[in-house]
C-alpha positions, 0 to 999 in steps of 0.5 A: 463528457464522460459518456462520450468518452466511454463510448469513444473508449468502447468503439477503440476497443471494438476496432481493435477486436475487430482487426485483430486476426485469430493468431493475435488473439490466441496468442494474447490470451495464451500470454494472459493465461500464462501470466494468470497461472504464473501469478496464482500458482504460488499463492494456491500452493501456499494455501494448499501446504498451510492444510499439512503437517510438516512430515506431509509436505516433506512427502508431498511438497507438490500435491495435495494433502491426504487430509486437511490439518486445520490445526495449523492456523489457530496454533500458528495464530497462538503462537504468533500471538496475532490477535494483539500483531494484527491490531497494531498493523490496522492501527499503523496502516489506517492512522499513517494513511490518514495523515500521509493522505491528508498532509500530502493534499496540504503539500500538494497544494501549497507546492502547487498553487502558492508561489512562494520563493521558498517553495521550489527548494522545499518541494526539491527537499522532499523529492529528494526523499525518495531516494531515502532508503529505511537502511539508511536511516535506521540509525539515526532514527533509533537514536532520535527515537531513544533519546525523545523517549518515543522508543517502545510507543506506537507513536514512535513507529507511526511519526517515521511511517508518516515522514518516509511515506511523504514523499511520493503522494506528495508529488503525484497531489502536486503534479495532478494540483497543477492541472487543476485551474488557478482560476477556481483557487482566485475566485475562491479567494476573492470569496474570502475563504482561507487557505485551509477552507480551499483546501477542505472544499475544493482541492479535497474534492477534487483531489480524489483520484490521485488520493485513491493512488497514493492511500493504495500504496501507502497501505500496501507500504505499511502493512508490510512495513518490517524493518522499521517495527522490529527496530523501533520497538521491543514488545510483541504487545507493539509490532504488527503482523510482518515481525509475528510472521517473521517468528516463523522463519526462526525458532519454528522454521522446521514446522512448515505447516503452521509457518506457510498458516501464517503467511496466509493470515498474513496475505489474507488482509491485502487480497481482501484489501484488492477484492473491495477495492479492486475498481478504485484502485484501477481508476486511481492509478490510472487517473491519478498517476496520469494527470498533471 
């Protein structure tokens, strides 16, 4: 089956190649490469000014320098004191990935494939969490997060990760659930497996696309996550990469060189993040987000 549409897919392609006179091409690769230079000339020029001392850029903003300052990335690492920052994102990031991930599985499926009356109101109240803005929570969840004493914990910071992360995955796990067929779930019933075996077993498994999708933005949401960590904590010893680099744009925003270094350490982790998983990716938000 997948041959056969792959062969399907190439021969659409092929066709579409073929009637397509001169000009079309031309004009869709000129649009190609405009949006390639568009893209990648802001993060060259970065890279580039993160090599320069402060008084180099003011000269030449534009070119490249005279001389590579390398000094600038373990100085800006120093004094942003990222090793402890960078720590904390990979814990936030991978800990609210699992979680968000796997209780979205769990919704997905109980909204999916378990008629209950009081599924369509819960289903609603959780839908209705993506019209939820962090500004308009930030509030009541720093009191909520005094008054329990998870203030200044990275527990504290992580519970909030999961509960506003929630409600996207869970409605693409429920939308693409709904294609799988009952049938698969009964039988598995009549084997007498449980619920939660179900899930593990055959919803996990089958789940995989769709979970590839939602765990890409959920990663990209929390490692860029800012507003959240800067409230909800005190200590560097308990923020991540985005509050460290925010340093930079106050006391040292003169010093361009070591503030443009440290928005490339902080860039680093996401383009490595798409360069391993680039072929995932595509796969996912194209069949993730499609079936259902």
């Amino acid at each position: 089956m997948k041959k056969e549409r792959k062969r399907r897919e190439d021969a659409t392609v092929y066709m579409l190649r073929k009637e397509a006179g001169i000009p079309t091409r031309i004009l869709f690769y000129a649009v190609l490469i405009g949006f390639t230079v568009l893209t990648l000339y802001p993060l060259v020029w970065l890279v580039i000014n993160s090599f320069k001392t402060t008084a180099e850029f003011y000269m030449n903003p534009l070119g490249f320098p005279r001389r590579f300052y390398l000094d600038n990335y373990p100085l800006a690492w120093r004094l942003g004191n990222f090793g402890i920052l960078a720590v904390n994102s990979v814990i936030y990031t991978v800990v609210s990935t699992v979680a968000i991930i796997f209780l979205a599985q769990a919704a997905g499926f109980a909204f999916a494939k378990i008629k209950c009356r009081a599924t369509p109101i819960l289903y609603g109240a959780f839908i209705l969490g993506l019209l939820l803005t962090v500004q308009s929570l930030i509030v009541p969840l720093f009191l909520m997060s005094f008054s329990t004493g998870l203030y200044n914990t990275r527990l504290g910071v992580i519970i909030p990760y999961v509960a506003l992360g929630l409600p996207i995955p869970i409605y693409l796990c429920t939308e693409y659930i709904k294609g799988i067929p009952d049938s698969l779930v009964e039988s598995a019933r009549m084997d007498g497996a449980g619920y939660l075996r179900i899930l593990i077993n055959v919803i996990m498994p089958m789940t995989k696309p769709v979970a590839a999708t939602a765990a890409i933005l959920t990663v990209l949401a929390v490692w860029n996550e800012f507003v959240l960590v800067f409230i909800l904590t005190g200590h560097d010893s308990l923020r991540s990469l985005p509050v460290g680099i925010f340093r930079f744009s106050g006391e040292l925003a003169s010093d361009y060189g070591k503030q443009f270094a440290a928005l490339v350490v902080g860039m680093i982790p996401i383009v490595l993040f798409y360069l391993v998983f680039r072929n995932q990716i595509t796969r996912g938000v194209a069949a993730g987000a499609i079936k259902g």
